[in-house]
VMD Tcl script that draws the C-alpha trace (Angstrom):
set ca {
  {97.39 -154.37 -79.56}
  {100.01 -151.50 -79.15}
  {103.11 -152.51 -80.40}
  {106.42 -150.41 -79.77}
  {108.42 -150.33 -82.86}
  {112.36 -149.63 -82.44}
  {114.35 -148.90 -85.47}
  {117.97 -148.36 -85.71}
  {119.74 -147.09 -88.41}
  {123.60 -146.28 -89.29}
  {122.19 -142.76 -87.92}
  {118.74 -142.74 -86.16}
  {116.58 -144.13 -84.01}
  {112.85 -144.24 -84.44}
  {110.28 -144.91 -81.89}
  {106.78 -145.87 -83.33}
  {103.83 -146.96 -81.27}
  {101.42 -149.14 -83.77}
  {97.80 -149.69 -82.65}
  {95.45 -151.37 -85.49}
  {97.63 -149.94 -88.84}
  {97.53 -146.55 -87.25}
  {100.33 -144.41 -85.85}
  {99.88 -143.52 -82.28}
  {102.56 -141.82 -81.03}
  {106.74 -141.31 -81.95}
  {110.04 -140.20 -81.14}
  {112.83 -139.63 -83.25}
  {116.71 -139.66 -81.79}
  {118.57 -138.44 -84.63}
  {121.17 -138.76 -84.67}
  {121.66 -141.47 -81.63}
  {124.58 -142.63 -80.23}
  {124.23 -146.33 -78.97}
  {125.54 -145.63 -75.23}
  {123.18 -142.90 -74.86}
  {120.87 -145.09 -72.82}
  {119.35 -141.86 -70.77}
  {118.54 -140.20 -74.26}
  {115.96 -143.98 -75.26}
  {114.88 -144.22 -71.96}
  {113.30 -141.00 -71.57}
  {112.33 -141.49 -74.91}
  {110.54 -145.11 -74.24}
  {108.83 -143.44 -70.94}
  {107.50 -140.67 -73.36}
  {105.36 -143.30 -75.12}
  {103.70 -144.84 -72.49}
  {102.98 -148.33 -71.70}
  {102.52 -150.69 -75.14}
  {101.49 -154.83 -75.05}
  {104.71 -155.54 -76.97}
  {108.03 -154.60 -78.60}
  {109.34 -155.18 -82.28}
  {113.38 -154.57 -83.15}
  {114.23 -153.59 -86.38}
  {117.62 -156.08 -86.42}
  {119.81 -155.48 -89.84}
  {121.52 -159.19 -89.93}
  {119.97 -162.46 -89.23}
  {122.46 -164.83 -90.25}
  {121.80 -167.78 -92.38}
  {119.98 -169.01 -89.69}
  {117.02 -166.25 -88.99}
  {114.90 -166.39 -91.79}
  {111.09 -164.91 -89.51}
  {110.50 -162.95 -86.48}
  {111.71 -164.37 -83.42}
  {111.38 -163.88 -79.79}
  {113.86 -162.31 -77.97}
  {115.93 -163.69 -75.26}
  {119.50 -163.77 -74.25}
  {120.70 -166.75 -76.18}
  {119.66 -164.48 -79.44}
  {121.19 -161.69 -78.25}
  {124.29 -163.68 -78.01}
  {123.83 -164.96 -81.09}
  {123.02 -161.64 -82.49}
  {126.09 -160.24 -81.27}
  {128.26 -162.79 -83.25}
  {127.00 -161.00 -86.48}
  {128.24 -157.43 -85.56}
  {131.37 -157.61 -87.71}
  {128.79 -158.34 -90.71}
  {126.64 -155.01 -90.11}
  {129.37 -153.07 -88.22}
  {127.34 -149.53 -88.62}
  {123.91 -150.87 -87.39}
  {124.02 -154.05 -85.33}
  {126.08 -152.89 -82.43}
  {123.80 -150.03 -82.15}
  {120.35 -152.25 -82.64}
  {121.56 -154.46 -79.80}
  {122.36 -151.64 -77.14}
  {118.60 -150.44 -78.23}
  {116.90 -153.61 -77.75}
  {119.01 -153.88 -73.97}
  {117.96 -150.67 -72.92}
  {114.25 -151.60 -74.42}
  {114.03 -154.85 -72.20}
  {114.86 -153.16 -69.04}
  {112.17 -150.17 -69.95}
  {109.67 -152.83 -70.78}
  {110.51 -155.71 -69.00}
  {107.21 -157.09 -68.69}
  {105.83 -157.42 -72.11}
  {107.31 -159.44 -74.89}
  {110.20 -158.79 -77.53}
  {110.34 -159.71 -80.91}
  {113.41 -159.68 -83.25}
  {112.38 -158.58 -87.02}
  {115.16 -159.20 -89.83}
  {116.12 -156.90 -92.76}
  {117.89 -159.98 -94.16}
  {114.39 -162.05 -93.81}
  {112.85 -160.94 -97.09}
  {116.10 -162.05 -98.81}
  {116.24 -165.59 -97.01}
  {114.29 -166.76 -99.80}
  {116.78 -165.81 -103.09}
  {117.45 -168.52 -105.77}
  {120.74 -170.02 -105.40}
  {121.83 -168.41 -109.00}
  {121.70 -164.82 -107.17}
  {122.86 -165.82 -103.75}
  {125.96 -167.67 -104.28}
  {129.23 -165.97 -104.41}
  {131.43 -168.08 -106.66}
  {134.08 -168.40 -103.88}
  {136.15 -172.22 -103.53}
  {133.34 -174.81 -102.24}
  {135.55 -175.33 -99.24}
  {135.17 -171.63 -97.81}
  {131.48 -171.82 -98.67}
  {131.44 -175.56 -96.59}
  {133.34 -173.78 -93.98}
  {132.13 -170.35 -93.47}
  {128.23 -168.87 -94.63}
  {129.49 -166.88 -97.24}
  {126.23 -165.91 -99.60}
  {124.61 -163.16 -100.20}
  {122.24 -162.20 -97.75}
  {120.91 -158.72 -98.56}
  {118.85 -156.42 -96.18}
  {116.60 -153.16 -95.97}
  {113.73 -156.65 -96.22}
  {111.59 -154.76 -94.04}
  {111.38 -151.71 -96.25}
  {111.55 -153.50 -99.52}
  {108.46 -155.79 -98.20}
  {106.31 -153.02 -97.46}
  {107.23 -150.80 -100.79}
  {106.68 -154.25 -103.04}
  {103.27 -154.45 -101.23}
  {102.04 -150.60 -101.16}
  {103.64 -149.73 -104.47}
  {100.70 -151.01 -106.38}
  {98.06 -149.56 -104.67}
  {100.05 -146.03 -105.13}
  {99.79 -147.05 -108.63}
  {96.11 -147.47 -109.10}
  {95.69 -150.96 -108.22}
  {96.78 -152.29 -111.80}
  {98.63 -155.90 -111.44}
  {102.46 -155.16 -110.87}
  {104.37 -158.52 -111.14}
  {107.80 -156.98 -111.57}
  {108.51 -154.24 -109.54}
  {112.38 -153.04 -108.32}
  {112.03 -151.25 -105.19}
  {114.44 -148.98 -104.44}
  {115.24 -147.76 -100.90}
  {117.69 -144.88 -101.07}
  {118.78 -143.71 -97.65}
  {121.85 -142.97 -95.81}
  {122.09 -146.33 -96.66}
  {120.89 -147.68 -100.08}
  {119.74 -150.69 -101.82}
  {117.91 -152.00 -104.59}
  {115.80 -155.41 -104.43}
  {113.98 -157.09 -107.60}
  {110.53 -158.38 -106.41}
  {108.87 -160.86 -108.45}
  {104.72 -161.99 -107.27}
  {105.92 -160.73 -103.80}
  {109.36 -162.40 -103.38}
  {113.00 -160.99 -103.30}
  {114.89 -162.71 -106.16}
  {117.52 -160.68 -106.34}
  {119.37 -157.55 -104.08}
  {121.78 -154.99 -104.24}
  {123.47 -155.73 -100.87}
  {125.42 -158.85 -100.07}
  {127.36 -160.34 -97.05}
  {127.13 -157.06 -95.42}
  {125.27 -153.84 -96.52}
  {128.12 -152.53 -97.64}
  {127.87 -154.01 -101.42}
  {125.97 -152.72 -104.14}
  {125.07 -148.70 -104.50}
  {127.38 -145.69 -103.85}
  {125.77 -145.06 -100.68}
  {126.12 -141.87 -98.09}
  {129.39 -142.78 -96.77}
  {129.66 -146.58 -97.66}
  {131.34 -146.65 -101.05}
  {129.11 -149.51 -102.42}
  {130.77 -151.78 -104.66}
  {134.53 -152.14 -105.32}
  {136.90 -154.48 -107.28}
  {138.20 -157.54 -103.94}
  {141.22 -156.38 -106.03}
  {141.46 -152.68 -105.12}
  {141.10 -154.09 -101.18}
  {143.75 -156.66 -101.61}
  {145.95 -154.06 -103.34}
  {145.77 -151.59 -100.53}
  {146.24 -153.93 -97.65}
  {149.71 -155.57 -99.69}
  {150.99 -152.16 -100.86}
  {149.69 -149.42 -99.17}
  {150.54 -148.31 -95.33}
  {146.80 -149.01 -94.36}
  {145.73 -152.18 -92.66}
  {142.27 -153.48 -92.40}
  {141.57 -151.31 -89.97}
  {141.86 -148.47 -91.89}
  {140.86 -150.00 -95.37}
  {137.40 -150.79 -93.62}
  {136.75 -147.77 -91.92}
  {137.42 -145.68 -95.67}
  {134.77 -148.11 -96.94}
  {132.01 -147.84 -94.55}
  {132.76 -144.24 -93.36}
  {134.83 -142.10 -95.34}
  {133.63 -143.32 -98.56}
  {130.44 -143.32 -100.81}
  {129.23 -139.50 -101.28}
  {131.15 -137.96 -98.32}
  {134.59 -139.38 -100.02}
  {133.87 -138.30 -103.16}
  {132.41 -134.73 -102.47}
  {134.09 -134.10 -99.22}
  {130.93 -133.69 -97.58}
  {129.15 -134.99 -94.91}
  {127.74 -136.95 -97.53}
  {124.61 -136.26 -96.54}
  {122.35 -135.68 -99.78}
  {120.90 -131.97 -99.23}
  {124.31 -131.08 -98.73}
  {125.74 -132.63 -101.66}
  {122.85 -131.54 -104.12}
  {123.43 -128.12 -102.37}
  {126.89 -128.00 -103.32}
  {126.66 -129.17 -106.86}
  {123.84 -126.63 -106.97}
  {126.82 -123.86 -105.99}
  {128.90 -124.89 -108.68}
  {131.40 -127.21 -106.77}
  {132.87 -130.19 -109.39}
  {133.41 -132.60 -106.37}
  {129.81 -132.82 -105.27}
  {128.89 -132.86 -109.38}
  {130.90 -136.00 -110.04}
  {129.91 -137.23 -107.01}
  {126.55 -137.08 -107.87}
  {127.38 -138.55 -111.27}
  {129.02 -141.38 -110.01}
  {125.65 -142.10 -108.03}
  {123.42 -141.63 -110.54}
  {125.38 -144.16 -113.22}
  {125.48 -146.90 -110.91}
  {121.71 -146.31 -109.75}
  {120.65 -146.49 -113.47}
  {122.98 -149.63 -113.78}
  {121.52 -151.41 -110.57}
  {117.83 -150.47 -111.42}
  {118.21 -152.16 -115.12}
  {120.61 -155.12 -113.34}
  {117.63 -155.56 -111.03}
  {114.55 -155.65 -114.31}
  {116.97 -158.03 -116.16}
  {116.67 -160.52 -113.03}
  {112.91 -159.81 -113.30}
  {112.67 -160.60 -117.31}
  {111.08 -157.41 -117.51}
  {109.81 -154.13 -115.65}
  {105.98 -152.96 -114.31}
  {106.74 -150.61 -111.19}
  {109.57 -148.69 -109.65}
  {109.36 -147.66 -106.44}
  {111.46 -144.74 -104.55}
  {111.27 -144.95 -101.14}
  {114.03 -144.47 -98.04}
  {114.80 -140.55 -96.97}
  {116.34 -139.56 -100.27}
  {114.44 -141.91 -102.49}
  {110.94 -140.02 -100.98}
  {112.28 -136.61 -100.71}
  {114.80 -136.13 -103.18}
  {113.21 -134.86 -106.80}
  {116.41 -134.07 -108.24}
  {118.02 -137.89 -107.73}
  {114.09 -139.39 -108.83}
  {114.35 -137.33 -111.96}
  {117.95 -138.73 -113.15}
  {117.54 -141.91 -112.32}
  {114.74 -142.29 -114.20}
  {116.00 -140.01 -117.17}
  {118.56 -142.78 -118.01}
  {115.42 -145.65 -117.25}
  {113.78 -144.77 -120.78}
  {114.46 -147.69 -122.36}
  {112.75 -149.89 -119.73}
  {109.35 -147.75 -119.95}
  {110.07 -145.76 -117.29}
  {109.03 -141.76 -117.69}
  {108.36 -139.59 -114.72}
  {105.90 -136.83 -115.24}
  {107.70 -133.98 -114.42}
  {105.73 -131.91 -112.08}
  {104.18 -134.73 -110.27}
  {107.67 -135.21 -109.44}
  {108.68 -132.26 -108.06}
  {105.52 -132.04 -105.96}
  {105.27 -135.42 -104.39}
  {104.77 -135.65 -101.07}
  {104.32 -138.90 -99.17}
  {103.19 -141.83 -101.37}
  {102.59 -140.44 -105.01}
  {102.15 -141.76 -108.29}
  {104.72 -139.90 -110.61}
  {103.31 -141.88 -114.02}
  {103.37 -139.94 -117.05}
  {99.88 -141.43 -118.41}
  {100.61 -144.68 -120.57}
  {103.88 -145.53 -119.75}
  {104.86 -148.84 -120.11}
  {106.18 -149.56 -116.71}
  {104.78 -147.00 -113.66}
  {107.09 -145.37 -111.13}
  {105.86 -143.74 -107.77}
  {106.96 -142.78 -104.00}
  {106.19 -144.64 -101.36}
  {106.52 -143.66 -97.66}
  {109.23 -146.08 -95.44}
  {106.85 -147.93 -93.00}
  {109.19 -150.09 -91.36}
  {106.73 -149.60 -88.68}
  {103.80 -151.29 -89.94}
  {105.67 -154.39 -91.60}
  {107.43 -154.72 -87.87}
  {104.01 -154.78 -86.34}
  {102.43 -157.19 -88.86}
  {104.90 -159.50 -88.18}
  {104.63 -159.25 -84.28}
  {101.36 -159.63 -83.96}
  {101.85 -163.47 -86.68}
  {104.47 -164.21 -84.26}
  {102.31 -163.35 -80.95}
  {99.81 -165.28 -82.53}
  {101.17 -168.35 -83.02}
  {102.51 -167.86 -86.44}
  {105.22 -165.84 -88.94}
  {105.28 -163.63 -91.82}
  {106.07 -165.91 -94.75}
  {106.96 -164.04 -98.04}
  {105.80 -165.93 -101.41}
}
mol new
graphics top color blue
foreach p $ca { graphics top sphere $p radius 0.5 }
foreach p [lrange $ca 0 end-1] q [lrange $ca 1 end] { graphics top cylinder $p $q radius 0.2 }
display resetview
């Protein structure tokens, strides 16, 4: 079966064609703008004719916990969840239109970043808000980047040598970053929330702030939601802080240069990496694997080598030099280290195929 993969990001779209657990053809957009629909369909007629197509879709709702087929009612409901995932779900659903005219004849399937999480304990879901809003309204903690983490809990290991990894914190550090702690193949605990933008300092999402801060701005500042929300999920994270495009290369370049804004800024993201990555073993009970994967979490040496020099004290040691030559998925274990850390390639692509073909089948992906 040849299975079109579509994968929208804040930033980029990827094309994949997936026949067996091989790669068979791609096209990269990047960057894409979501009413570019000459750009994807010239893109889509590039790859030739596939027996189905899987959507990368960043927010399910409490609701869409597996793969789904797609049809209009979803869409609809789909669309009700763009204020949730502002920078990616407006964008995934003017993808997956343009993909259902280009393809009109084979079916569509809906995959879920927030599936992986559907599954976390109450304890780390639950946002301890008054029961009435949490009657009223589905405010929990839904977490995404499932499709990445699932596939990075499942190949770390085998990077690794194969040894039994029970505990493992994946860590997908992108334009967009989170952590997830994976425990015998399940989320039990994230780094993103109600919306992705909770948790890391991320390229221009700030990541975590005190509901304070926001409520102080909006009662004694000139800004307005508006304007409070667009410095959080655009202006923010790395590009606030350095005054970059917060783009890492750029950042790392400038701090490289001798510039103090792209140093802190790269401080700031480092401390609350380190804090996340032990938050996320302490929700484990313990640590076996780490595993960097995303754009900057696979190609990015410098931000490997200082998160993990502040990870000591949970057994984590990278061997230098495998470090700075990794490329693709590597094992970066300085031999006997108590817990093992290594790179592992993003395949979105395969993890949106697997689940396809269950659903095609007759069946779904069901995580532990």
């Amino acid at each position: 079966m040849r299975i079109l993969v579509v994968n929208v990001g804040s930033s980029t779209l990827k094309l994949r064609v997936v026949e067996g657990g091989d790669l068979d053809g791609q096209v990269d957009l990047d960057p894409w703008a979501a009413d570019d629909d000459e750009a994807l369909a010239s893109a889509l007629a590039e790859l030739g004719s596939v027996d189905a197509v899987g959507h990368r879709i960043v927010h399910g709702g409490p609701d869409l916990a597996a793969a789904v087929p797609v049809d209009d009612d979803l869409c609809e409901k789909l669309a009700e969840l763009t204020l949730l995932a502002p920078l990616h779900q407006r964008r995934a659903l003017a993808a997956l239109a343009v993909a259902r005219r280009e393809r009109p004849g084979v079916p569509h399937v809906a995959c879920f970043d927030t599936a992986f999480h559907a599954g976390l304990p109450p304890a780390a879901r639950t946002y301890a808000l008054p029961a009435e809003w949490r009657r009223r309204w589905p405010l929990r903690r839904f977490g995404f980047h499932g499709l990445s983490h699932a596939w990075a809990a499942r190949r770390g290991p085998e990077v690794a040598g194969g040894a039994p990894a029970r505990r493992i914190v994946s860590c997908h550090l992108g334009a967009g970053a989170s952590l997830c702690a994976v425990l015998d193949g399940r989320s039990v605990d994230t780094t993103m929330g109600f919306t992705p933008l909770e948790g890391l300092v991320m390229a221009t999402r700030s990541g975590s702030v005190d509901p304070g801060l926001v409520l102080w701005l909006l009662a004694h500042t000139e800004l307005d939601a508006e304007a409070v929300a667009e410095g959080l999920e655009r202006s923010g994270g790395l590009a606030g802080l350095s005054q970059t495009s917060g783009d890492m290369r750029e950042v790392l370049a400038a701090r490289a240069g001798g510039d103090e804004a792209a140093a802190l800024a790269l401080a700031v993201h480092t401390h609350r990496l380190r804090r996340e990555v032990a938050a996320m073993a302490a929700a484990l009970g313990g640590l076996d694997l780490v595993v960097f994967t995303g754009g900057v979490g696979e190609h990015s040496p410098e931000v490997r080598a200082e998160a993990a020099a502040g990870l000591a004290f949970l057994g984590v040691r990278l061997d230098a030099e495998a470090n700075r030559r990794a490329e693709g998925d590597a094992d970066l274990t300085v031999p006997g280290a108590p817990a093992g850390a290594v790179v592992v390639t993003a395949r979105e692509d395969l993890e949106i195929a697997r689940q396809v073909r269950a659903r095609l089948d007759g069946g779904i992906v069901a995580y532990p």
